[in-house]
C-alpha positions as MATLAB code, in Angstrom:
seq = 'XXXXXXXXXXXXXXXXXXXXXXXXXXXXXXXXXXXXXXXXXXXXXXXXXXXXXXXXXXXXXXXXXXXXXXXXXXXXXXXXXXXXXXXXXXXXXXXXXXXXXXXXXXXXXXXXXXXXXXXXXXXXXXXXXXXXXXXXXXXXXXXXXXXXXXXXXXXXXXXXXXXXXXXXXXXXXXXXXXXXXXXXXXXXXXXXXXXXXXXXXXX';
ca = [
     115.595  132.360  108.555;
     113.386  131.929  105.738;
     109.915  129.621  106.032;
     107.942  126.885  103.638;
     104.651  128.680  104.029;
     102.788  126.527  101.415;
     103.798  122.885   99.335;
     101.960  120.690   97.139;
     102.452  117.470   95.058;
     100.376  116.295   92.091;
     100.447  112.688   90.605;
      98.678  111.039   88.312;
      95.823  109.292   91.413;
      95.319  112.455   93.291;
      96.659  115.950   94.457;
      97.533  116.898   97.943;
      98.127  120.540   99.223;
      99.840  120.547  102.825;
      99.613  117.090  103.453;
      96.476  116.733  102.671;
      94.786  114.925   99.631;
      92.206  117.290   98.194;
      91.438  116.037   95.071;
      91.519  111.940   94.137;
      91.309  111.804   90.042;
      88.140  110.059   89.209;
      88.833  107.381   86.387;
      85.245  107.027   85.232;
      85.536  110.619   84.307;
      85.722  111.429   80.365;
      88.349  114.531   81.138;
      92.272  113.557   81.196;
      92.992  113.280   85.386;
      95.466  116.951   84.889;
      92.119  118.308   83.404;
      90.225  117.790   86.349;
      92.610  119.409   88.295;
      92.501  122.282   85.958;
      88.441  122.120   86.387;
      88.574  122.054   90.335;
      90.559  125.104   90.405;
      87.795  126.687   88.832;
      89.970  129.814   86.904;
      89.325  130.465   83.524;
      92.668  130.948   81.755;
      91.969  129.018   78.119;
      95.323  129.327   77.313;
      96.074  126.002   79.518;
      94.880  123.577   77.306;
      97.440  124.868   74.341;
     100.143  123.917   77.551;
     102.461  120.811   77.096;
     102.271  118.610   80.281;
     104.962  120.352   81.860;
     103.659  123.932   81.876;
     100.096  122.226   82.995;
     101.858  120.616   86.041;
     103.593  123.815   87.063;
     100.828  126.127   86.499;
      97.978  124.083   88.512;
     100.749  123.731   91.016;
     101.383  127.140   91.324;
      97.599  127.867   91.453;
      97.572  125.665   94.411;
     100.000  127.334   95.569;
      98.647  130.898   95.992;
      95.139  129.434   96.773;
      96.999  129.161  100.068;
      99.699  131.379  100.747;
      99.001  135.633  100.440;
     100.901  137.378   97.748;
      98.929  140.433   98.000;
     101.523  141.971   99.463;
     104.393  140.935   96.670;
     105.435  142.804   94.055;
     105.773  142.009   90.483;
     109.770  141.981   91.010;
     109.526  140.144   94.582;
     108.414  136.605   93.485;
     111.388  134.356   92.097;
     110.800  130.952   90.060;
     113.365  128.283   90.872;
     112.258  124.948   88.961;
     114.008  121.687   88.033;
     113.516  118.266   86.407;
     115.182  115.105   85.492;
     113.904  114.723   81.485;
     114.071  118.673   80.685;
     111.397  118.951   77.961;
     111.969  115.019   76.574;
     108.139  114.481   76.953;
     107.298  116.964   74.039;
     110.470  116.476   72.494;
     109.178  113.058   71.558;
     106.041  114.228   70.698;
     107.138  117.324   68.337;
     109.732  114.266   66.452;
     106.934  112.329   65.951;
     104.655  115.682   64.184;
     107.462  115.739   62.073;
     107.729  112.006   61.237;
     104.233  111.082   60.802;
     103.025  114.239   59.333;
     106.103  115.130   57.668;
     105.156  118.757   58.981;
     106.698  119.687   62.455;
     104.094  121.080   64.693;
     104.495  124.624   66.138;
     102.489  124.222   68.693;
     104.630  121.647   70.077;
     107.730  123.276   69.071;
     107.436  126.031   71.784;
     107.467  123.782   74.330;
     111.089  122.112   73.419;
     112.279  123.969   76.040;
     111.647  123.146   79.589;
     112.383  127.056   80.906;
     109.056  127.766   79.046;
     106.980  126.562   81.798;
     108.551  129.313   83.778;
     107.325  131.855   81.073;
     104.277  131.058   81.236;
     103.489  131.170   85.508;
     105.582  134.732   84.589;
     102.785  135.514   82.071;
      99.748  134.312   83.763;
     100.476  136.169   87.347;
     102.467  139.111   85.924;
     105.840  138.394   88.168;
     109.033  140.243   86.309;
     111.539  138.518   89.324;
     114.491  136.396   89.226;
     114.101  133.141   87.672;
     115.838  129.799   86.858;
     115.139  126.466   85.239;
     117.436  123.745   85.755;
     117.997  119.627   84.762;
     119.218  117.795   87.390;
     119.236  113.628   87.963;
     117.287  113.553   91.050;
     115.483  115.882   93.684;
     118.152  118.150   95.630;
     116.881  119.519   98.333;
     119.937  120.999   98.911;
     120.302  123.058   95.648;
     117.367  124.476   96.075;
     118.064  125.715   99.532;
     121.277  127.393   98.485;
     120.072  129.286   94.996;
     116.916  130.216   96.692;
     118.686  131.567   99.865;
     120.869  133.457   97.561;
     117.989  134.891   95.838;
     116.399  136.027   99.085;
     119.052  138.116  100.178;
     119.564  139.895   97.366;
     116.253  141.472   95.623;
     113.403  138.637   96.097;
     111.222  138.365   98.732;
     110.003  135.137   97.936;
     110.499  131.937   96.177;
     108.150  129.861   94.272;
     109.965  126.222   93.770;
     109.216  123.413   92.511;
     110.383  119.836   90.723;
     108.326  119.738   87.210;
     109.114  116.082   85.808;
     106.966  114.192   83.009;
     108.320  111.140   80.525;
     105.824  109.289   78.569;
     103.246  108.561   81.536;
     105.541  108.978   84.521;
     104.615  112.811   85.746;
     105.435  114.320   88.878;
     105.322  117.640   90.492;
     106.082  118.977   93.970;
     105.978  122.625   94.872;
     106.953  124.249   97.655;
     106.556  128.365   98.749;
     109.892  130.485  100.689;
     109.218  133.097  102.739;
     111.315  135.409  104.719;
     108.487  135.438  107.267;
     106.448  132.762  108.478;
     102.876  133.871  107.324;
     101.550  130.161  107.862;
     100.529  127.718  110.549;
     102.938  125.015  109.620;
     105.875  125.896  111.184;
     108.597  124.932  108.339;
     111.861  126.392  108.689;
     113.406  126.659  105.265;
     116.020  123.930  105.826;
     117.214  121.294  103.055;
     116.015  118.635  105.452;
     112.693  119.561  105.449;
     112.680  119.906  101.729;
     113.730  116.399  101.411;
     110.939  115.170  103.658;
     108.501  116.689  102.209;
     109.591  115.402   98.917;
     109.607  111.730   99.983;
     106.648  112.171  102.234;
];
């Protein structure tokens, strides 16, 4: 049996890590709310702000992430990145058709984020993890889904799974996370089951 060892969600009024809220966004603040997040991480990786919105939400949730799980003991190969949304890359999709129509010069910037696998590329790129990885588009949360892919990928070659449902339309953003392990190497007691998933996703 494999074992949630870490989760975390992120919304647009705070950010919780295990349950628990650990960072309310302050609205009198000049910074955009995913900014602060990115601030109370305190990691300097510049490339973030040249991130669309979906790549932000999956890389500070994968920074949360290993701020409280132990991958020293991973290799590059062993970490897998199962991810999913509702809108696939719509969000920047809009924004990149607009570049185009109001500047009559599509942006490139943008245009390497019109695909929503890219925020895999770059939690690949930023932690150096060469394993199995897959980005889907789905209608709605399944816990299910990712119970099944992920289990596959565990008994094959991975030793771990880093999952998570990356969603953002206009000003509607969400992200939940959640860490596999074959072994339980945290105090929360969360068998791997789709049930859990689910409840953790609601919660």
């Amino acid at each position: 049996m494999s074992f949630i060892t870490s989760y975390c969600r992120i919304s647009k009024d705070k950010c919780s890590v295990n349950g628990k809220n650990i960072l309310l966004i302050n609205s009198d603040s000049e910074l955009e709310w995913i900014k602060q997040l990115y601030k109370s991480l305190q990691i300097d990786y510049p490339k973030f702000y040249k991130m669309d919105v979906l790549s932000k939400l999956a890389f500070i949730g994968t920074e949360l992430i290993k701020k409280n799980s132990d991958f020293n003991f991973y290799t590059d190969d062993d970490v897998a990145l199962v991810f999913a949304n509702r809108h696939s890359s719509g969000d920047t999709d809009l924004k990149f058709n607009n570049s185009y129509q109001q500047e009559l010069m599509p942006s490139p910037a943008l245009f390497v984020y019109t695909l929503p696998n890219i925020l895999i590329g770059e939690i690949a790129i930023r932690n150096k993890w060469h394993g199995e990885n897959l980005f889907t588009v789905a209608r709605e949360f399944d816990a299910t889904f990712f119970q099944n892919y992920c289990n596959i990928l565990l008994s094959k070659n991975s030793q771990a799974c880093v999952c998570g449902w990356i969603d953002a339309m206009e000003d509607n953003l969400e992200a939940f996370l959640f860490f596999v392990e074959v072994s339980d190497t945290s105090k929360l007691n969360l068998p791997f089951t789709s049930k859990i998933v689910a409840n953790l996703y609601k919660a």
